[in-house]
C-alpha positions as CSV (number, residue, x, y, z in Angstrom):
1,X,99.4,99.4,78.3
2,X,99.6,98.0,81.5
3,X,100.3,99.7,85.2
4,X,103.8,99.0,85.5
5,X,103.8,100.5,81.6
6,X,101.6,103.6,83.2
7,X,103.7,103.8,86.3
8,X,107.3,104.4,83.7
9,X,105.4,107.6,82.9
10,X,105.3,109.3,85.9
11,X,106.5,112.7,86.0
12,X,110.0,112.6,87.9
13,X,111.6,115.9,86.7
14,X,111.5,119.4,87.1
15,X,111.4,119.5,83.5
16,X,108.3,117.1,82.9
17,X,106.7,118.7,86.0
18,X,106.9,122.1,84.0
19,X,104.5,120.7,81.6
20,X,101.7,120.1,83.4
21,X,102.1,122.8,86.4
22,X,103.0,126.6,86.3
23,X,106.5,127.3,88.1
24,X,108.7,129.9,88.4
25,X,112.5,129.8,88.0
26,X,112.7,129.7,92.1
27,X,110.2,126.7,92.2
28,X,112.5,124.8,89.9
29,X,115.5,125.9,91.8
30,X,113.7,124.5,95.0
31,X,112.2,121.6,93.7
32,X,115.7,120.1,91.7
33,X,117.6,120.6,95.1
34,X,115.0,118.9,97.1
35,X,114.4,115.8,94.6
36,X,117.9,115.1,95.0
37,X,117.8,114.0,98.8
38,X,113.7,113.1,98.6
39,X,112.8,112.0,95.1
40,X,109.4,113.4,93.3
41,X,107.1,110.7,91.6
42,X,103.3,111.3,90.2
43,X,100.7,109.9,88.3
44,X,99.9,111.4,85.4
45,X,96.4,110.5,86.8
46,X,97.3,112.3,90.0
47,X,98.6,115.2,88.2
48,X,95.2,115.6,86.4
49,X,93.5,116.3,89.8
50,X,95.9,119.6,90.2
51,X,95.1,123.2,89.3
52,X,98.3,123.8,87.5
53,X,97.5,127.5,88.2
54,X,97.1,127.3,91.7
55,X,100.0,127.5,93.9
56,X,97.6,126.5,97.0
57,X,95.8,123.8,95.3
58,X,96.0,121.0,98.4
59,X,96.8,118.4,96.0
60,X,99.7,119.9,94.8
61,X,100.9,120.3,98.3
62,X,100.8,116.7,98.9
63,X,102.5,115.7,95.4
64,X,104.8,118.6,94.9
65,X,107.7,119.6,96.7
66,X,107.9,123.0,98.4
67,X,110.1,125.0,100.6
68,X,109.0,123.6,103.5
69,X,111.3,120.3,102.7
70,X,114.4,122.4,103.6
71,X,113.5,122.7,107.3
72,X,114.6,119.9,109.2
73,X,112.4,120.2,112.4
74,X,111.6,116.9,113.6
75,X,112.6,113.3,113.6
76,X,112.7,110.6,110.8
77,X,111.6,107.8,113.3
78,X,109.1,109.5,115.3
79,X,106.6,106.5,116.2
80,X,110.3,104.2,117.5
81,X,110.2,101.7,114.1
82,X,113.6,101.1,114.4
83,X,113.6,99.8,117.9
84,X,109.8,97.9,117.2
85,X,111.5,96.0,114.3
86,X,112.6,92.2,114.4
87,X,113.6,90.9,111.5
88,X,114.3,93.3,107.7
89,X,110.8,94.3,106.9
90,X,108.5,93.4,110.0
91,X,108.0,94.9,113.2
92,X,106.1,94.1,116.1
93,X,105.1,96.7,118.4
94,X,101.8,95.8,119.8
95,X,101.1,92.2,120.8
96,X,98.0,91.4,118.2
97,X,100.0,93.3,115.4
98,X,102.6,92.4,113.2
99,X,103.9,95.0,110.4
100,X,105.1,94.0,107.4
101,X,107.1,96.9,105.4
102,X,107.2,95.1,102.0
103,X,108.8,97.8,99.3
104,X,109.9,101.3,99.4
105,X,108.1,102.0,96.4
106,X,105.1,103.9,96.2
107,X,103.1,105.5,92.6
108,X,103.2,108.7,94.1
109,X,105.6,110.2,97.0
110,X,103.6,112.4,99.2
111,X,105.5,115.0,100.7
112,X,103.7,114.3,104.1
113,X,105.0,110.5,104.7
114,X,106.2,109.7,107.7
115,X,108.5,107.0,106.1
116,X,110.6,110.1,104.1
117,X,113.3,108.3,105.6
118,X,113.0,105.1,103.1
119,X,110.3,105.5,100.3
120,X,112.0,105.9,97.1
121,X,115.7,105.7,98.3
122,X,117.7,102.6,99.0
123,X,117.2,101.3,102.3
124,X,117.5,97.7,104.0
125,X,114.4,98.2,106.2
126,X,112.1,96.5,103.7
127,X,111.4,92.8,103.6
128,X,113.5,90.1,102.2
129,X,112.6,86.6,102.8
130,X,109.1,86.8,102.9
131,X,108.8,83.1,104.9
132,X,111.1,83.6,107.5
133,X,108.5,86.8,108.3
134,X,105.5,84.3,107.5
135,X,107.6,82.1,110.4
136,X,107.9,84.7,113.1
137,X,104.2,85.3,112.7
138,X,103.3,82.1,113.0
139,X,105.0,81.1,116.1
140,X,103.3,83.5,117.9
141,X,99.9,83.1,118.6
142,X,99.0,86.7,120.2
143,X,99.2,88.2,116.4
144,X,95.9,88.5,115.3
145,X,96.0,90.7,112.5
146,X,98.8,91.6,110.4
147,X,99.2,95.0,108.8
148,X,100.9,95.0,104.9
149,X,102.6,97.9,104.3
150,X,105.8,100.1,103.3
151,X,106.5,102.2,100.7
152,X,103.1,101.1,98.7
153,X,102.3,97.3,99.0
154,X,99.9,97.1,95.5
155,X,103.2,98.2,93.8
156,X,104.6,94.8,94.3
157,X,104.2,92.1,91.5
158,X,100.9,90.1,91.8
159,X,102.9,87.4,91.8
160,X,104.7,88.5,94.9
161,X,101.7,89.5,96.6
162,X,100.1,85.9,96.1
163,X,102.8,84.7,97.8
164,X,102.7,86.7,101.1
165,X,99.2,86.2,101.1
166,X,99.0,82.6,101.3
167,X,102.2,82.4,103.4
168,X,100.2,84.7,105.6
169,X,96.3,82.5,105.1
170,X,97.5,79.6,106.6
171,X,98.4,80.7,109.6
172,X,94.6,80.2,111.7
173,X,95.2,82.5,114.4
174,X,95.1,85.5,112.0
175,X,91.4,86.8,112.4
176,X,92.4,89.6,109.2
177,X,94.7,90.8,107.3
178,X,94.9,94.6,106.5
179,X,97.2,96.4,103.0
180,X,97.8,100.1,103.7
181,X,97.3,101.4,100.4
182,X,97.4,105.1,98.9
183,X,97.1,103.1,95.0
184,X,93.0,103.9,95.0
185,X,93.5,107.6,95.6
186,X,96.5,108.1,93.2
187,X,96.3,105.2,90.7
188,X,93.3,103.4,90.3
189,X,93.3,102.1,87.4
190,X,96.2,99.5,89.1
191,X,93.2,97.9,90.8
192,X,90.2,97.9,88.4
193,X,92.1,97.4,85.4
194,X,93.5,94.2,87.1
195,X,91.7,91.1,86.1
196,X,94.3,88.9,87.8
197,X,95.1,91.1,91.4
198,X,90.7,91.2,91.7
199,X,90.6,87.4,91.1
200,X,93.4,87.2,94.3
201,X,91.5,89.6,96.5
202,X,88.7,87.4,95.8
203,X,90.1,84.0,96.8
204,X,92.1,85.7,99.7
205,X,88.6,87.6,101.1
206,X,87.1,84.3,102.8
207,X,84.0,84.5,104.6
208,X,85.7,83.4,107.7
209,X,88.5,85.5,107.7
210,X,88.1,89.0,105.2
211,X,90.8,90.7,103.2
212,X,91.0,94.6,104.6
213,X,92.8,97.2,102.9
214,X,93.2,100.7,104.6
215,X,93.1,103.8,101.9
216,X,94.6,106.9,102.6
217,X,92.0,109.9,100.8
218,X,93.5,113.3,102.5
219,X,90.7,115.5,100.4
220,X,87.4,115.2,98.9
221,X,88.5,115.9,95.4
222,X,90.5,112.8,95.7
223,X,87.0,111.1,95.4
224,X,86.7,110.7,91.9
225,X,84.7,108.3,89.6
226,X,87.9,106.5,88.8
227,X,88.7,106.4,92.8
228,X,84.7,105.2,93.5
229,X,85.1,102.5,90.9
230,X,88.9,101.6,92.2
231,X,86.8,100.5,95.7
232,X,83.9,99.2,94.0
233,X,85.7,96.9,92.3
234,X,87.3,95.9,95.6
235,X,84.1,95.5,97.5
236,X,82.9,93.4,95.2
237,X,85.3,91.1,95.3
238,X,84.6,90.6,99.4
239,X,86.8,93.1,100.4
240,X,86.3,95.4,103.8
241,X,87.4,99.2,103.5
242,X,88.6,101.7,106.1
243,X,90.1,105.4,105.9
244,X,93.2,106.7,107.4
245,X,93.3,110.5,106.9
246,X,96.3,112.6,108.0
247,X,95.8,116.8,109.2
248,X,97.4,118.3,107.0
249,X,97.9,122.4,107.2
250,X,97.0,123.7,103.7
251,X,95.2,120.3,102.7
252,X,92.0,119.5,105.1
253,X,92.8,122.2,108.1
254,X,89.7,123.4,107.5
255,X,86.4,121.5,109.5
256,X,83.9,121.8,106.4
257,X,86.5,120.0,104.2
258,X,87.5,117.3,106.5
259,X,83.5,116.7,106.8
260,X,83.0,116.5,103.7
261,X,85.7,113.8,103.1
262,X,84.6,111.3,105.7
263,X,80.8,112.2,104.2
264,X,82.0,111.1,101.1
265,X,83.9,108.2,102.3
266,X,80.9,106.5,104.3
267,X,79.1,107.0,101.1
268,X,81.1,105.1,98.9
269,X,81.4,102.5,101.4
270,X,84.6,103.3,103.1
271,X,84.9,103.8,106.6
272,X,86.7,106.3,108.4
273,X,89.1,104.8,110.8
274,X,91.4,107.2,112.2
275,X,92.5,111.3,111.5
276,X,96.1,111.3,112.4
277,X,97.6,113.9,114.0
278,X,100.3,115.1,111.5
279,X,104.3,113.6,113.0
280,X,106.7,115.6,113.4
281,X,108.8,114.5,110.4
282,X,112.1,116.2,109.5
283,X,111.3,117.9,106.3
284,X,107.3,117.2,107.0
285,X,106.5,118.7,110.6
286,X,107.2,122.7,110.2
287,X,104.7,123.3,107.2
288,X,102.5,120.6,107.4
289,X,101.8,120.0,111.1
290,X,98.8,121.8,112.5
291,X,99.2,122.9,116.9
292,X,97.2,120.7,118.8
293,X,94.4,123.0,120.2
294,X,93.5,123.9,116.7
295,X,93.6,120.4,115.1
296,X,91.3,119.4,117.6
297,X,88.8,122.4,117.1
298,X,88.9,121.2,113.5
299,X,88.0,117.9,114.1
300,X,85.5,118.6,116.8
301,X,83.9,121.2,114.3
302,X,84.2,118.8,111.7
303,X,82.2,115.9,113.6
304,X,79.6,118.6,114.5
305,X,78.2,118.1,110.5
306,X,78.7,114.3,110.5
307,X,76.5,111.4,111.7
308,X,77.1,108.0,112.8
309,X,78.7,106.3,110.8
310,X,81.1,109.1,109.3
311,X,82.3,110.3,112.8
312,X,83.6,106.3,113.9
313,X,87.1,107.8,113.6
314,X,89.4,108.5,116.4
315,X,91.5,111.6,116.0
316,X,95.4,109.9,117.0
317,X,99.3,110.7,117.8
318,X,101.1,107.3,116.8
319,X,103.5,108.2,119.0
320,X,106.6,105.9,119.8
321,X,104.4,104.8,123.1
322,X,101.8,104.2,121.0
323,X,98.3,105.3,119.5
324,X,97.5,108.2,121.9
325,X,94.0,109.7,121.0
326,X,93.2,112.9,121.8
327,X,90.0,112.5,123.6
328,X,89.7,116.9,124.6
329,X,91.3,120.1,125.4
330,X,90.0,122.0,128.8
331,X,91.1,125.2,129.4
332,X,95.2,124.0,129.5
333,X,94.6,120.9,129.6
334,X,95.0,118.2,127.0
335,X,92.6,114.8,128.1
336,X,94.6,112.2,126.4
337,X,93.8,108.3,126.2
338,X,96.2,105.2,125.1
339,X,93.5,103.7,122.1
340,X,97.2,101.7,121.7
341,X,100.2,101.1,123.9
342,X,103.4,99.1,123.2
343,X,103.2,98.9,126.8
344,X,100.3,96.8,127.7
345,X,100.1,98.6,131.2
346,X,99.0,102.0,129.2
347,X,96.2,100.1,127.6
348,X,93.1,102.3,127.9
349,X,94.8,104.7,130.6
350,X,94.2,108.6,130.5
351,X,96.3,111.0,131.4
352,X,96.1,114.7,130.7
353,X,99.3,117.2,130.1
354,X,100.0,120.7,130.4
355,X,99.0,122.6,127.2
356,X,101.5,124.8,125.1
357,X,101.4,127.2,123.0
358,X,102.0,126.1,119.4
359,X,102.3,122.2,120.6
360,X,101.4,119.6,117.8
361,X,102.9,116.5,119.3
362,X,103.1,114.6,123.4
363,X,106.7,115.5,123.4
364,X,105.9,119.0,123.1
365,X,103.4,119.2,126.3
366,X,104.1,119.7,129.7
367,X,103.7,117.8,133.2
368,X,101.6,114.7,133.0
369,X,98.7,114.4,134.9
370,X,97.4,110.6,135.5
371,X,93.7,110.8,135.5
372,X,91.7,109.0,137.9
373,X,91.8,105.3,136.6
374,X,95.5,105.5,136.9
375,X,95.0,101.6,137.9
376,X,93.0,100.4,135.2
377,X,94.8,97.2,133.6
378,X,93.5,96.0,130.4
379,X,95.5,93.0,130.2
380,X,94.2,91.6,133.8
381,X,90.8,92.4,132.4
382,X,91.5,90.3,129.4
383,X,94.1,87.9,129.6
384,X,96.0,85.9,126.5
385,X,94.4,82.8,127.0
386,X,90.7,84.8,126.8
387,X,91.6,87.3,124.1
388,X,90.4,85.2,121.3
């Protein structure tokens, strides 16, 4: 059987979802009204990792659908995607990155994605010429990197996938090229089972210029051997590996648990990259989004029983503005830094805001306060001509 056979397996229903988990007539109720508008997809594989007893397992919050879906807090758009995109499928909304959103597929919807708005309903934000993108990238030589994404990118034909990539290596002012992937945490036997996709990351990871792909492990009990061997059998083929972990409340709110996921990550050769402050989501933010002062008690809590290499991470609002890290909380103030800026004037600038109760998100703080290097200008600092 092959993945794509594996993947016609997934458990879709109520009814098929009964089988492997315990739910009550309410649950079902709940989950067949919330399906309809935001459909449920998971492994079999990803299933096994649930208690089916457990109504606060963590990785049946992030699989299965809950109450919390009904509220419609929030914003389907919250980082601006619309207004960053320039052509179906790619947006560019920092000058070294182009994002390529290349299905609205993925082999397990997580109730937490900040693309609820597209993944697993129809949609016309996803790419469909793949070298009129490759052409846009190309004719502008500040793109450095470009980011694969979507939906789930390794769900796309190898075939397909072959072709974006070397649309995408020929073009020499690309120093690397990421794929945002959630496949080795919730289907990895799509990548070591693979013969033909390891072959491609090996020709496409050149010692000049190295394939990356970003994972997405919310929990250590994500780890498993299947998972390890998943990124074993892309690091051997040349491949570099990074983390992106999102706070979620119920999943990794806790500072020993989030600690011992980016322990285990460094271990098995991933590195953490970024903690993400959860968005505020419709359907996501009111039961998944953690306040501000206590995510960043977790994460400082959490760094306090990491070393060097595990703590790398930058704990981050992608915000519409751009990647804001949350650099520390003082009393009622929030000491805030642009890591990111779609404005290149806000590159590297702190500013602090006005604390409030219950905040999770910029928009919900008060009164900015620009910090005292107000006039700091990355881009005179480094201009185009020097940046590469």
């Amino acid at each position: 059987m092959n993945w794509k056979d594996e993947l016609s397996n997934n458990v879709t229903t109520v009814d098929e979802l009964s089988k492997y988990i315990l739910l009550d007539n309410d649950e079902k109720w709940r989950i067949s009204k919330i399906i309809q508008i935001h459909p449920m997809s998971i492994t079999r594989y990803y299933l096994s990792l649930i208690d089916p007893e457990d109504k606060d397992d963590p990785i049946r919050k992030i699989a299965i659908p809950s109450e919390g879906e009904f509220l419609l807090n929030g914003d389907y758009d919250t980082s601006g995607e619309h207004s960053n995109t320039k052509l179906a499928g790619l947006q560019h909304k920092y000058g070294e990155t182009a994002l390529l959103l290349t299905t609205n597929q993925c082999a397990t919807y997580c109730r937490h994605c900040f693309r609820k708005r597209l993944v697993g309903v129809d949609t016309e934000e996803v790419l469909k010429r793949i070298p009129r993108a490759v052409g846009y990238i190309a004719e502008r030589p500040e793109i450095t990197n470009v980011l694969i994404s979507g939906g789930d990118p390794l769900m796309l034909d190898n075939e397909v996938l072959e072709t974006l990539l070397k649309g995408l290596d020929g073009i020499r002012h690309l120093k690397y090229i990421r794929i945002g992937t959630r496949i080795p945490v919730v289907f990895p036997m799509r990548i070591f089972d693979d013969v033909e996709f390891l072959n491609m990351v090996a020709n496409f990871s050149h010692k000049w210029r190295r394939l990356y792909f970003v994972a997405h492990f919310n929990h250590p009990r994500e780890i498993t051997k299947e998972s390890v061997r998943a990124v074993d059998a892309l690091l051997s083929r040349g491949a570099i590996m990074s983390n992106q972990t999102v706070l979620l409340r119920g999943v990794n709110d806790d500072p020993f648990v989030l600690a011992k996921l980016q322990n285990k990550l460094t271990a098995i050769g991933v590195n953490p990259y970024y903690v993400f402050q959860c968005r505020p989501v419709s359907r996501v933010k009111p039961h998944f989004q953690v306040p501000l002062d206590r995510a960043y008690s977790i994460v400082e809590r959490a760094k306090t029983m990491l070393d060097g290499h595990s703590k790398r991470f930058r704990f981050v609002m992608s915000h519409r503005r751009g990647k804001i890290e949350i650099v520390g909380i003082d009393g009622d103030q929030v000491l805030l830094k642009y890591h990111q800026a779609k404005d290149r004037e806000n590159l590297g600038r702190v500013f602090s805001r006005r604390l409030v109760p219950g905040a999770g998100w910029l928009d919900d703080l008060e009164v900015e306060h620009v910090a005292d290097n107000e006039d700091f200008s990355l881009p005179e600092l480094f201009p185009p001509d020097r940046r590469n």
